[in-house]
N, CA and C of each residue as an Amber inpcrd file, in Angstrom:
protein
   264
  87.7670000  89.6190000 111.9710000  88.0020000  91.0370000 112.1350000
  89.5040000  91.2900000 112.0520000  89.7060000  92.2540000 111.2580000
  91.3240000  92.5310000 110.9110000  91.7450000  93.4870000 112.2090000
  92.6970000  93.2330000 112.5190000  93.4150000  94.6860000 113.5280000
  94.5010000  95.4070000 112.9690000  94.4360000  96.8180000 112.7700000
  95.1000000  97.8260000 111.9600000  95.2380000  98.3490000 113.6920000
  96.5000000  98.7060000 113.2090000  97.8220000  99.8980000 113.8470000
  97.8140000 100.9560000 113.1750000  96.5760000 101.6960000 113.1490000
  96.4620000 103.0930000 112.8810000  96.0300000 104.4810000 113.6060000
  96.4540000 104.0580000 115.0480000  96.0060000 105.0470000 115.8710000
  96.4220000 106.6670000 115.6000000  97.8580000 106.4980000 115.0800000
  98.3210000 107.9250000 114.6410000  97.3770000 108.1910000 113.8000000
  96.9020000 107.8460000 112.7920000  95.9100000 109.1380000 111.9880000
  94.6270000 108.4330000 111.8470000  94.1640000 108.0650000 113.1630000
  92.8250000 108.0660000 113.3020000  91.7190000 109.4790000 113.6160000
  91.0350000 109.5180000 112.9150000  90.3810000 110.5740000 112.3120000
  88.9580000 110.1360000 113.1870000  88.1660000 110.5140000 114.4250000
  86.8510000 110.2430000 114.8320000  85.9430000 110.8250000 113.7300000
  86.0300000 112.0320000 113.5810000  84.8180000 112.8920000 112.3690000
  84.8720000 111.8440000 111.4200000  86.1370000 111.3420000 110.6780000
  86.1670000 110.4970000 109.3660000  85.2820000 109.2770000 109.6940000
  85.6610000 108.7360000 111.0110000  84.6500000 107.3370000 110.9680000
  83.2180000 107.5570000 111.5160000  83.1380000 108.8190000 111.7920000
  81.5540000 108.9150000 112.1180000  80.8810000 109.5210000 110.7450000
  81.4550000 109.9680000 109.9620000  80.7730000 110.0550000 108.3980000
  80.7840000 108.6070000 107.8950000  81.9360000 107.9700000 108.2570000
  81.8140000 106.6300000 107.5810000  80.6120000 105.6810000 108.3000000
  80.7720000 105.7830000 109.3770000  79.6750000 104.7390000 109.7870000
  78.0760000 105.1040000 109.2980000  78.1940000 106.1810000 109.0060000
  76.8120000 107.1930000 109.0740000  76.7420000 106.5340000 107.3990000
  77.6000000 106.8170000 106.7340000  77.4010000 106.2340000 104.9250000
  77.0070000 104.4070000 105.0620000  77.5660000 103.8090000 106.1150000
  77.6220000 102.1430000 105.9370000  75.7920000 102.5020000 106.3320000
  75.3310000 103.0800000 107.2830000  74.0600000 102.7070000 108.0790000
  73.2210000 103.2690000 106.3950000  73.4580000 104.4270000 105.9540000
  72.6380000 104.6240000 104.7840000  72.0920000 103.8970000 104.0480000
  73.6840000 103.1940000 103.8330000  73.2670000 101.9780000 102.4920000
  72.3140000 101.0200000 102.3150000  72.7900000 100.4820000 103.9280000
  71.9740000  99.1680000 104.2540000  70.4060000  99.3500000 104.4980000
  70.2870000 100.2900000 104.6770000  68.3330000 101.0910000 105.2280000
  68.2870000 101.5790000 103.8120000  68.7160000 101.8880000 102.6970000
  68.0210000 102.4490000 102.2450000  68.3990000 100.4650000 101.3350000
  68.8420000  99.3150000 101.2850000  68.8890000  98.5430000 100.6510000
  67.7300000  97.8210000 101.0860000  67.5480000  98.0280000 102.4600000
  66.3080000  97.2910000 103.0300000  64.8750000  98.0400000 102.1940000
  64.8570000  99.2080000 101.4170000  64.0540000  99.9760000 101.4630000
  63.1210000 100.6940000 102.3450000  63.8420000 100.7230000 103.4240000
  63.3170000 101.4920000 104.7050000  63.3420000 103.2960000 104.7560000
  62.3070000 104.2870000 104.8730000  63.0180000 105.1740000 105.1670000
  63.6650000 105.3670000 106.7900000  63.6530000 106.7210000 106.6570000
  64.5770000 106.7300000 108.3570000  64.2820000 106.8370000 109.4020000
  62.5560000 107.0520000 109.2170000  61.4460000 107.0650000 110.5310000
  61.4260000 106.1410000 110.8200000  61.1940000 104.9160000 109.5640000
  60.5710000 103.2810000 109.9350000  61.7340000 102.5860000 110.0440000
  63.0470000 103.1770000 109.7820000  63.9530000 102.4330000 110.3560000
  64.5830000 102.4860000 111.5500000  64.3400000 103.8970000 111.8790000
  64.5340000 104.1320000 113.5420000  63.7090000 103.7040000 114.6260000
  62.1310000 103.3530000 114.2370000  61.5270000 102.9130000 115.0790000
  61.3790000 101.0130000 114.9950000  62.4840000 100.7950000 114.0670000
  62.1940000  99.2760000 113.9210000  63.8800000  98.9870000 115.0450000
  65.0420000  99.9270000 114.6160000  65.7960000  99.6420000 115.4290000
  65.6320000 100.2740000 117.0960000  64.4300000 100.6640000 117.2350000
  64.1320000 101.1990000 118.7360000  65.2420000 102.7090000 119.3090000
  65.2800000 103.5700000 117.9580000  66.4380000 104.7460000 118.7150000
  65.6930000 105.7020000 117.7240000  65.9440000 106.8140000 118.2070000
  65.1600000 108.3370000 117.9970000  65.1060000 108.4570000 116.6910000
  64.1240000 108.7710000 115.7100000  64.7090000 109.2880000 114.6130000
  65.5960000 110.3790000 114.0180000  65.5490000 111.8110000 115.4140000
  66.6140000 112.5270000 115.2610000  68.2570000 112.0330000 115.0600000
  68.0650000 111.3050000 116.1540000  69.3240000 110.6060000 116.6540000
  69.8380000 109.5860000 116.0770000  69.1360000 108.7560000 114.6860000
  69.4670000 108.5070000 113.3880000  70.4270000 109.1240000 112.3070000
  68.8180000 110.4580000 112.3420000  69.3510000 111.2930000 111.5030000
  70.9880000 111.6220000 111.2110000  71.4030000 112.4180000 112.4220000
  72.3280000 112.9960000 113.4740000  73.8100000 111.4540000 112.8830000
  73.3140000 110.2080000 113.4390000  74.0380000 109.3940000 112.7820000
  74.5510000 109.1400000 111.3810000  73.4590000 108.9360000 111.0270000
  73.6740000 109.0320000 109.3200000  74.4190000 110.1730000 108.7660000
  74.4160000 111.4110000 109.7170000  74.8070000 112.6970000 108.9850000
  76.1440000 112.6170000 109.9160000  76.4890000 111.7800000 110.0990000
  77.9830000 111.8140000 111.2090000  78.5860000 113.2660000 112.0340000
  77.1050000 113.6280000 112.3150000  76.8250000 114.3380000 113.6430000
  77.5190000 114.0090000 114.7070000  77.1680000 112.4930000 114.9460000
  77.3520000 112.0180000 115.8800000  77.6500000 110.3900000 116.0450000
  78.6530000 110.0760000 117.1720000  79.0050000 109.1250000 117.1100000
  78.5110000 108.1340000 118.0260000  77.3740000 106.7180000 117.7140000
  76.7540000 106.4900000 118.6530000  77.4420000 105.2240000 119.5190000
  76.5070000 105.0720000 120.7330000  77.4670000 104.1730000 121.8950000
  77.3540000 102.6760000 121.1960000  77.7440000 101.8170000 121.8040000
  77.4960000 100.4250000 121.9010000  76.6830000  99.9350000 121.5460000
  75.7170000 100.3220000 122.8160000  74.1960000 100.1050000 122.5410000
  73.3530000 100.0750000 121.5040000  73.6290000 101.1530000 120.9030000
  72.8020000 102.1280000 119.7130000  73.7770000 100.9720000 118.2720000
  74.8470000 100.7080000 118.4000000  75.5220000 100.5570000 117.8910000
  74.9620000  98.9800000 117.1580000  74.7340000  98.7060000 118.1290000
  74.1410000  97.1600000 118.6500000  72.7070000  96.7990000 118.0720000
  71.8930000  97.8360000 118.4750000  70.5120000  98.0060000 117.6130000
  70.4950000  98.2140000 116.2510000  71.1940000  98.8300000 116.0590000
  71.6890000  99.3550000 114.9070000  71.6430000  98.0120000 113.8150000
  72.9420000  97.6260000 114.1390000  73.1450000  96.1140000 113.8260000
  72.4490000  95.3130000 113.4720000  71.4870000  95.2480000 114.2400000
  70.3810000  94.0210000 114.3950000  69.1880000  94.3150000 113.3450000
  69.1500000  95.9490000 113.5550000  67.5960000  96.5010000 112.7060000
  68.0630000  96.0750000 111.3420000  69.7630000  95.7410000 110.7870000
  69.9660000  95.6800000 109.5320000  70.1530000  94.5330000 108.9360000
  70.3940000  93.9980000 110.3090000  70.7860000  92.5780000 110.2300000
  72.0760000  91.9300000 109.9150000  72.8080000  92.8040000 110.3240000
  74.4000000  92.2160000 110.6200000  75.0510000  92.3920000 111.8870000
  76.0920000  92.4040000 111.9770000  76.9540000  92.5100000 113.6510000
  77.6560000  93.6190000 113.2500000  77.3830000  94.0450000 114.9870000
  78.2260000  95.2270000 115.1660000  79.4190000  95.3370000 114.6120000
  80.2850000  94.2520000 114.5520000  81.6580000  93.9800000 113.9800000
  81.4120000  94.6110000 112.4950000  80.5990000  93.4670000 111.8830000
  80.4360000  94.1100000 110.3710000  80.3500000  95.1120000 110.2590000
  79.3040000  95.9130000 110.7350000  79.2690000  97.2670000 110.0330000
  80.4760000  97.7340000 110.5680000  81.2860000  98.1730000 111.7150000
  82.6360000  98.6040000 111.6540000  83.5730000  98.1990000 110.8600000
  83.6570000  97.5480000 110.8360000  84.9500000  96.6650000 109.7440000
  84.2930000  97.3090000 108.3530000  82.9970000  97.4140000 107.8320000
  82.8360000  98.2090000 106.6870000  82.9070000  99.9640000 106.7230000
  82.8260000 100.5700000 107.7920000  82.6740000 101.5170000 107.9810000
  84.5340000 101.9440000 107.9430000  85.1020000 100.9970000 108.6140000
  87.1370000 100.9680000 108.3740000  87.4270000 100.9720000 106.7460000
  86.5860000  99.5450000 106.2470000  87.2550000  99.6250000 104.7430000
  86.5370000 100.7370000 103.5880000  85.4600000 101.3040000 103.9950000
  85.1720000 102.7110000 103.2820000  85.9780000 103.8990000 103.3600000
  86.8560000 104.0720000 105.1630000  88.0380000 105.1350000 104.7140000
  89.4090000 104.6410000 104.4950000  89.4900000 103.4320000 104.5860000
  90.9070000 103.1430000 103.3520000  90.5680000 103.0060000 101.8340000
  89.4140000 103.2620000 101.6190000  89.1010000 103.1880000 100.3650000
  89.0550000 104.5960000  99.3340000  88.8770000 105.8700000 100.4410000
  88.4280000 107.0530000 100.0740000  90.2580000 107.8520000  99.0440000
């Protein structure tokens, strides 16, 4: 895991669209839609939704399930969800 010194223009909205685009990819690579992927990672399908649409930014926990339903680490998907907005 890399550590960036970018607190000055850290953007929350930017990384909750970003995380919401990393979770897309990977569910829709699994070919899952977003019902059967919310009830395989055990969290609401609203509250998916809401994610994916970087509504909202979810805890640890969620974060964690998340992870697992896709089958990578929490780390990963952040660290991809970082290099999608240095990429933009």
């Amino acid at each position: 895991m890399m550590i960036r010194n970018s607190s000055e223009n850290f953007d929350p909205e930017l990384l909750k669209a970003a995380f919401g685009a990393v979770v897309i990819r990977h569910r829709i690579k699994l070919g899952m839609t977003r019902e059967r992927f919310a009830e395989t990672a055990g969290i609401g399908g609203s509250h998916l939704c809401r994610i994916e649409n970087g509504e909202y930014a979810p805890n640890l926990i969620t974060i964690r399930k998340i992870a697992d339903a896709l089958g990578y680490t929490s780390g990963e998907l952040l660290d991809e969800a970082d290099d999608y907005i240095l990429h933009q």
